[in-house]
N, C-alpha and C positions, 0 to 999 in steps of 0.2 A: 552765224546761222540765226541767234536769236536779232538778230536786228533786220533780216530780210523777211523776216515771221512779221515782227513786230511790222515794219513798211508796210506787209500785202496788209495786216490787220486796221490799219490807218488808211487805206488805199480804200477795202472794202466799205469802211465809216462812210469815207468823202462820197464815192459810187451812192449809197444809200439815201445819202442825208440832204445831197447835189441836188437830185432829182423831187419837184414838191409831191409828185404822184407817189414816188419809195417815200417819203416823210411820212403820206396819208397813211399811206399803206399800213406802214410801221406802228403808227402811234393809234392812230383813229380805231382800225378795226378792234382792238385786245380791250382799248376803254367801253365801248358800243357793246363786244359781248360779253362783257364783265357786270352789266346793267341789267341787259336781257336775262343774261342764263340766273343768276338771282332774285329777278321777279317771278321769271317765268316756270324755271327747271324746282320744282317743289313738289312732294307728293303728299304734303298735307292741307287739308283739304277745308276752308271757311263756308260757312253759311250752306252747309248740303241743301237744297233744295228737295223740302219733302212735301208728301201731303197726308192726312190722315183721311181712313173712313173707320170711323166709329161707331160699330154696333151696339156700346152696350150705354146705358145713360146712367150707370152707377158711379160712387164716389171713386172708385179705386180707379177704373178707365180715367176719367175728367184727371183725376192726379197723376196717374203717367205718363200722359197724354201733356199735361203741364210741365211735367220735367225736359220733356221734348221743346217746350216751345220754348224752356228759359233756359237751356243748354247754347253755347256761344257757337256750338258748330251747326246748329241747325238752325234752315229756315225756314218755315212753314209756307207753302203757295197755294195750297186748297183745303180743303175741308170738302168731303165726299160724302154723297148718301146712298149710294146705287155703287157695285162691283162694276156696272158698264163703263164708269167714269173712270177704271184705274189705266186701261189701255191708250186712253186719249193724252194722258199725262207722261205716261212713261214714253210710248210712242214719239213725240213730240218735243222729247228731250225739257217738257216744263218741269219735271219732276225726277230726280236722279233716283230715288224711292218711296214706297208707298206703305203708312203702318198702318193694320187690319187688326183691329180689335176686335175679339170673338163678344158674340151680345150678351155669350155666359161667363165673362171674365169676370165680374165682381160679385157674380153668383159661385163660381167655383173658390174663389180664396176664401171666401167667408163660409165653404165649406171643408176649407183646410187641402185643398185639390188645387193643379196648379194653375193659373189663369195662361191663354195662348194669347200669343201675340203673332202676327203673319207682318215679316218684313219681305216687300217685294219689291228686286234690284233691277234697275236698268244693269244688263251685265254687258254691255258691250265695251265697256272699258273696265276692265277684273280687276286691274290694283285698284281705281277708285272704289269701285263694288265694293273689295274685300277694307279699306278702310272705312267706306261707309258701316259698312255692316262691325265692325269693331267698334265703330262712336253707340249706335245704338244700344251691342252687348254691352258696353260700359254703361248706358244709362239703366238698362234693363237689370242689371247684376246690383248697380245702386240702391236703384228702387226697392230691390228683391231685400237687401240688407237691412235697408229704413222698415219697412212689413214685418221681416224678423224680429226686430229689436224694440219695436211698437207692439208685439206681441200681435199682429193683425194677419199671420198667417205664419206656414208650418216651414221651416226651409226655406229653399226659394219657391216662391210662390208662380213667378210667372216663366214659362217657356215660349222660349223665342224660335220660329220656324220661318225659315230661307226659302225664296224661289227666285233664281235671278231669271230672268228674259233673255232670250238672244243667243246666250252663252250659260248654259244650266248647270257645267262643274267649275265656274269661273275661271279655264282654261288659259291663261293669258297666251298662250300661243295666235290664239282665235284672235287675239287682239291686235298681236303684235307684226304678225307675218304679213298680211294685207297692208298693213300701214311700212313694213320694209318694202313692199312692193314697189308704194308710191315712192320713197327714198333714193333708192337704187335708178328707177327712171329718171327722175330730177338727176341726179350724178352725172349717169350715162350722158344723157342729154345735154346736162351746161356744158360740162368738159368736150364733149363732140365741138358742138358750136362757140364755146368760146375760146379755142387756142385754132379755129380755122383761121380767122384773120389775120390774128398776130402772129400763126405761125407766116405766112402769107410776108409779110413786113419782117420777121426776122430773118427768113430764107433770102430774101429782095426779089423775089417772086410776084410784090403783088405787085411792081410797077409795071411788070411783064403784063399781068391779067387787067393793066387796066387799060394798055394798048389793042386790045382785042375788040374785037365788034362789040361783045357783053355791053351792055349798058349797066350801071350800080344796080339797080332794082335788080336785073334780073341775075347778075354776081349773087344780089343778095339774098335773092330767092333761090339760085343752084346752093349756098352755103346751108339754109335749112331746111331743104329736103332730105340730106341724110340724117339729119340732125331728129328728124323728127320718125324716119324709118328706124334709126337703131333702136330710138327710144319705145315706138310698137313692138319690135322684134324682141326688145330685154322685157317688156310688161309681160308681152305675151309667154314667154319663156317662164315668169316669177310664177305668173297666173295658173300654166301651170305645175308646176311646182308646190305650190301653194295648198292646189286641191288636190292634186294627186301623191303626192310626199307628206307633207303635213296633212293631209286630210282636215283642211280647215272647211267648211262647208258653203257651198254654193250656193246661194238662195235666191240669188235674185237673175234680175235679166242681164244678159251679157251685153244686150244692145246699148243697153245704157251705160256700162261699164267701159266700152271701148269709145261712146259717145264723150264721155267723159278724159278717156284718156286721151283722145285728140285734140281737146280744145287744154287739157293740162299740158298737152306736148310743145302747141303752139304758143301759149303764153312762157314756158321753162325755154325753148328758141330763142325767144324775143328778150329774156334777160341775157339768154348766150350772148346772142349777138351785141345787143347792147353792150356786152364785158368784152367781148373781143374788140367791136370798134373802138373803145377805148384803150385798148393794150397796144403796147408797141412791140411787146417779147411776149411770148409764151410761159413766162412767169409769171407775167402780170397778168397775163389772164389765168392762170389759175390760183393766186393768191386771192382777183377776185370773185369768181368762184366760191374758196374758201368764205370770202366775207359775208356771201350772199346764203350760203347754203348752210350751213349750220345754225345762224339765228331762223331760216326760213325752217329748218326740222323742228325749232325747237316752240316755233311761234305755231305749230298746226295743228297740236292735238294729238300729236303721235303717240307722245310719252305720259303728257302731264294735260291735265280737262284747260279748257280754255278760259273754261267758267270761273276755274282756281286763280284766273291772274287779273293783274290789279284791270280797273277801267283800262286806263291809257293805253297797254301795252294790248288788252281785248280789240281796241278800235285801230291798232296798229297791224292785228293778225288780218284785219279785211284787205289791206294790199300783197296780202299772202297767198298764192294761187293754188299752194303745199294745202292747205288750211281747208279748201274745199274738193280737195280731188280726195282727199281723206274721208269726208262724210258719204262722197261719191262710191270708195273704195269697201267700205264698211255699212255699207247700205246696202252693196250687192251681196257682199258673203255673209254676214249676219242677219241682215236684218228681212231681206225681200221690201225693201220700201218701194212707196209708191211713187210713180212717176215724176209727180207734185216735188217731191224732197231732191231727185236730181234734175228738174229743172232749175229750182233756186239755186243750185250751184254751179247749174251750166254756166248761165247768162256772166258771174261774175270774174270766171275766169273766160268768156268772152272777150269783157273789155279790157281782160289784163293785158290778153293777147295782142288786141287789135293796137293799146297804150304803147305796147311795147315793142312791138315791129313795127308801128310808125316813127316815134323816134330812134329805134336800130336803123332803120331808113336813112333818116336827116339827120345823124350821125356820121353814118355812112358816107355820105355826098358830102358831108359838111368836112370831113378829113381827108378826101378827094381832093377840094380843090381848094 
């Protein structure tokens, strides 16, 4: 018995290691996300992007204000003089927070009373929020200690006061549910479209389907049409769920929500298909799947800010169609943004689309004949 164990086990090897596509398979994908998920999967967090408006022109302000700028997590992007200017920054994703120094902070310490500080969070991402707002309490608590022991105030001197944006109990639900939405559709969707093919070729079915009138284009066109219904059918479903179960909140237009999910539906097709025409079994197409879809969650923003990852792997999320259906997703329930912010993420999963059902295409024809 152990020696026909051991055969199928030497059998399975040769199956595996035979084939250069089983090698890739094997060895390539585990190195690639062992790179990624390292750089990318991190919740702590370099160079916050802040800005300050500074109301008060005394010493104590200019000094805490200075611990801020020489603290290694923080990076200064504006200096403000006018409250109009906090919205344009946070809005706009240039500023992850905003510190407000009251004009009576170093009037009140040097009255033994406590000085205010107003920390204001983009909260549409709550774990970063809530660790932002932890680096600050730590410089804020610092500060407070050095005033102590300097005899330059009574206790801790300064109090720090919260308002996040978007998300005002920093919720991470609000965060999190939107962005499974977008998840789950991607899923639904590769796996629809990519074991059509191959299942097609494992059956021996597709030589049937290519004796038919079908022309390849239009094969390849009946293949993502469901492909691209189920994947409305499961948004819509999350969608809602989403608002009516979790009570995540609705804010923006739906037009743009579903404008959004069609052209993400048709770019996530055009990877299917691409993994299908290159599959021969229905395992291959879902181990590629596998290979595509997990660094694509983890390249988009879902989990960990984009901002947090190195350059390289930043300019490697723009071939990520995940990446903008997200800003799309969380721009309608959070934020009510303006139209302006999902046009710029129309157009680029446009070309993902169009990139990738043209070579699903000539792929396609190309393993026809």
């Amino acid at each position: 018995m152990i020696h026909r164990i051991l055969a199928l086990v030497v059998k399975e090897f040769l199956a595996i290691f035979r084939d250069k596509r089983s090698r890739l398979t094997v060895i390539v994908p585990p190195i690639v996300q062992l790179f990624v998920f390292s750089y990318a999967a991190t919740y702590d967090l370099e160079k916050v992007p802040y800005a300050v408006f500074n109301e008060d022109p005394g010493a104590f302000s200019r000094a805490f204000t200075a611990r801020l700028a020489g603290s290694p997590n923080f990076k200064k992007v504006a200096e403000i003089a006018r409250e109009a200017e906090i919205a344009p920054l946070v809005d706009g994703r240039k500023a992850l927070l905003v510190i407000h120094v009251d004009r009576r902070f170093s009037g009140e310490i040097l009255s033994g009373r406590p000085g205010k500080v107003q920390v204001i969070l983009d909260g549409r991402n709550s774990n970063t929020a809530m660790v932002a707002l932890n680096y600050v309490r730590a410089v804020v608590m610092a500060y407070s200690r050095e005033l102590t022991a300097s005899g330059g105030g009574t206790g801790f001197p300064a109090v720090l006061e919260t308002r996040a944006w978007y998300n005002p109990n920093l919720e991470s639900r609000w965060f999190i549910v939107p962005g499974i939405l977008g998840v789950i559709t991607l899923l639904v969707t590769l796996i629809t479209t990519a074991l059509s093919v191959a299942r097609e070729r494992e059956q021996g079915t597709f030589d049937q389907l290519l004796v038919t009138p079908l022309r390849p284009v239009e094969i390849l066109i009946g293949k993502s049409i469901p492909g691209c219904l189920i994947g409305l059918a499961e948004g819509t479903a999350c969608l809602l769920v989403a608002a009516l179960w979790f009570k995540v909140p609705l804010r923006g237009n739906l037009l743009m929500l579903y404008g959004g999910l069609v052209l993400f539906l048709l770019s996530a097709v055009g990877v299917g298909l691409l993994i299908s025409s290159l599959s021969v079994t229905q395992q291959q197409g879902l181990l590629g799947v596998f290979l595509f879809m997990v660094p694509a969650v983890i390249l988009s923003g879902f989990t960990t800010p984009i901002g947090n990852m190195p350059a390289p792997v930043q300019h490697l999320t723009l071939l990520n169609p995940v990446r903008y259906f997200m800003v799309v997703l969380r721009g309608v329930f959070l934020e009510d943004a303006p139209p302006a912010v999902f046009f710029a993420q129309f157009w680029p999963m446009a070309v993902i689309a169009a990139i990738t059902l043209t070579l699903a295409g000539w792929l396609f024809r190309h393993r026809i004949n």
